[in-house]
N, C-alpha and C positions, 0 to 999 in steps of 0.2 A: 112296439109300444110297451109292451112284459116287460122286458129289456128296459127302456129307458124307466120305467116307471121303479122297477128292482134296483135303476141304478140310482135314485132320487130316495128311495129308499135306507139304502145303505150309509148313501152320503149324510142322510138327518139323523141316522142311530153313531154314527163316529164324531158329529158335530155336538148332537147330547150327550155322550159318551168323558169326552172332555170336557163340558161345560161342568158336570155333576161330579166329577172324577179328576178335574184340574190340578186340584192340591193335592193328589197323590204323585203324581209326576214332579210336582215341583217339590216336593219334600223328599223324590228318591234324585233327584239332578241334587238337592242341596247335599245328602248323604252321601251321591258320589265323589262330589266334589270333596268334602270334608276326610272321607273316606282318602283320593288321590294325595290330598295333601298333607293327611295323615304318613300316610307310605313313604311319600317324598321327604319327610323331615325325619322318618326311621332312617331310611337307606342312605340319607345326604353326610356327608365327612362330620363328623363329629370333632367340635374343639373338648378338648380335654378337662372334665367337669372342676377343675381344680383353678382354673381359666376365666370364667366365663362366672356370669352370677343373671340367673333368668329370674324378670321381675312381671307379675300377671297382675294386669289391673283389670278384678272383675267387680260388673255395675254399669258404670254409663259408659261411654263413647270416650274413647282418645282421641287425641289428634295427633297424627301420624309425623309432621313434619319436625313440632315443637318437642316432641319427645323423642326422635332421633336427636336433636340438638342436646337437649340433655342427658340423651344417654354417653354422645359422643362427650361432652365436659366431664363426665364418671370417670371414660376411658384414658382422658387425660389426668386426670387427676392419681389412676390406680391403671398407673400402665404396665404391672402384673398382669393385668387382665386382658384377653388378649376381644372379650364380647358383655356386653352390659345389653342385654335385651328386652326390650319392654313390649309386652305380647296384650291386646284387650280381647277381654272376654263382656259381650255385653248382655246383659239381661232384664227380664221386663219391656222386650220388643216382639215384633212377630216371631221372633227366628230364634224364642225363649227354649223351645223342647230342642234344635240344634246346641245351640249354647248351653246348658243344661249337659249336657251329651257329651260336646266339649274341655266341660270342665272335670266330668268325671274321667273322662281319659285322663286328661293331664294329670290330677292329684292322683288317680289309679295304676299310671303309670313312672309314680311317684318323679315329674317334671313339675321346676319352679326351684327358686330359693326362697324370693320373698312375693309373698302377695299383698293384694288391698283387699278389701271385699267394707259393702257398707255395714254397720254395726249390727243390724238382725244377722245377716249372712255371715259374719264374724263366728260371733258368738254359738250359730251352727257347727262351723267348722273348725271352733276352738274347742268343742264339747264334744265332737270326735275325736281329735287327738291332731290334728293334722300340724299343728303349731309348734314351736320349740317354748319351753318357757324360757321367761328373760330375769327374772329375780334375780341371779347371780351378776347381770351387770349395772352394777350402780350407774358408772358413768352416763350409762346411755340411759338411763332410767330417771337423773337427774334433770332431764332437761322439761321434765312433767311435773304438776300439784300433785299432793295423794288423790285429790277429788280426781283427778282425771286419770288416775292409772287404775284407779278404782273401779272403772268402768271397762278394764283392758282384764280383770280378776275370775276366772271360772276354775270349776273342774272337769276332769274327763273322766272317760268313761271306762279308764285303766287307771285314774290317779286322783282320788277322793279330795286331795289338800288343794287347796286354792292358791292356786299360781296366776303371775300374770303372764299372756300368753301374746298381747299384742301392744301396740302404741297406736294412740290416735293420732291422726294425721292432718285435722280439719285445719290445722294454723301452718302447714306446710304451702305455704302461698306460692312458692317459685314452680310449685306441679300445679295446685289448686289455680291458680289464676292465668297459666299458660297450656296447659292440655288436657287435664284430667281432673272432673270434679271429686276432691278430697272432703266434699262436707258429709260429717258422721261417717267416716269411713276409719278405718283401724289397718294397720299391714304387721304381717307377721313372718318368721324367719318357720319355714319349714321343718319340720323333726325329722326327715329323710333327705333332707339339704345335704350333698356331697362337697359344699364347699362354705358351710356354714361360718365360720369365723371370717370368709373376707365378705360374705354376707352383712353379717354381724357391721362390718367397717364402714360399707354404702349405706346400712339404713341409717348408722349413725351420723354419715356426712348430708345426709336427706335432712335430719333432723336440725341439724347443725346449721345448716346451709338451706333452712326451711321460709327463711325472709326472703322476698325479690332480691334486695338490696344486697343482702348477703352473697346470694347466686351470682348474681352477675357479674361484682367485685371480683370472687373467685371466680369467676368464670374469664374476665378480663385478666386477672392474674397467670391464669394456666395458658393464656395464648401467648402473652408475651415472654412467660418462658417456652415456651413452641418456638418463637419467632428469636430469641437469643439461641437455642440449641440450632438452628440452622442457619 
């Protein structure tokens, strides 16, 4: 009877145990995971950073299918490139202190060329430094009002003068209206970018190619030269 009663026992302190302590296990299963696949993206073959141009869209949700579609039309489009990768980071859900965690690995382990972030999270991250300024190029600077590159203008915390460090992207409708919400949001070319100038080329053709109508013309365009080359 000791016995069973010891074993009725035990089973109700393992069963509170978890009840009270749940979200510890589940936030050391998220960190392992994060953790594995941390390791796995260390140790996996590396394309050659000269190659490849990694685009992090941190905020809301992507949608995974439509924006392989559009990375693959980059790829055609700049078939130098051998990877156009678009990685989400999302924040402001439960899994905020993961993500949070996530991102500081990445910018700390200086991965990314361009990002998005929404315009508060911007202008954090533009006032660290983490950003290239973009002043020197007109061209890609033209396609903006003063009013609204105005709002892209800070300084850091190494460089007192007011540069602009980002481009908004709320009228990029071919991302905004197929996988990733672009409203109030700003993308900017990394300052430890190893392959900044063909950076510098994709956000330009983002910008460019920022109408539906436009995208998909060009995007119709690059298949049919696909379909003449074979």
């Amino acid at each position: 009877m000791n016995e069973l009663y010891q074993a009725a026992m035990n089973k109700g302190k393992i069963r509170n145990h978890f009840q009270y302590d749940k979200w510890k296990y589940f936030l050391g299963i998220i960190l392992a995971v994060f953790s594995w696949s941390m390791l796995s993206t260390m140790t996996a073959p590396r394309t050659p950073a000269d190659k490849k141009v990694d685009i992090f869209l941190v905020g809301g949700y992507m949608m995974l299918d439509e924006s392989t579609e559009y990375s693959n039309t980059l790829l055609a489009e700049f078939p130098e490139l051998m990877e156009v990768n678009f990685s989400n980071i999302t924040l402001g859900d439960e899994m905020e202190y993961a993500s949070r965690q996530k991102l500081l690995v990445m910018v700390g382990s200086q991965t990314g060329d361009i990002y998005f972030f929404t315009e508060g999270e911007f202008a954090v991250m533009a006032e660290m430094g983490l950003f290239l300024p973009l002043d020197e190029y007109p061209e890609l600077l033209s396609h903006f009002t003063e009013e609204e590159l105005e709002t892209s203008i800070f300084t850091t915390e190494e460089d007192p003068t007011p540069r602009i460090y980002g481009l908004p992207v709320s009228k990029v409708e071919a991302i905004g209206k197929s996988f990733y919400d672009t409203e109030k949001s700003f993308m900017g070319i990394t300052a430890y970018s190893q392959n900044s100038e063909k950076a510098l080329e994709v956000m330009q053709w983002i910008i460019e190619h920022g109408e539906t109508e436009k995208y998909e013309q060009r995007k119709l365009e690059l298949e049919l030269e696909k379909l003449k080359e074979q």
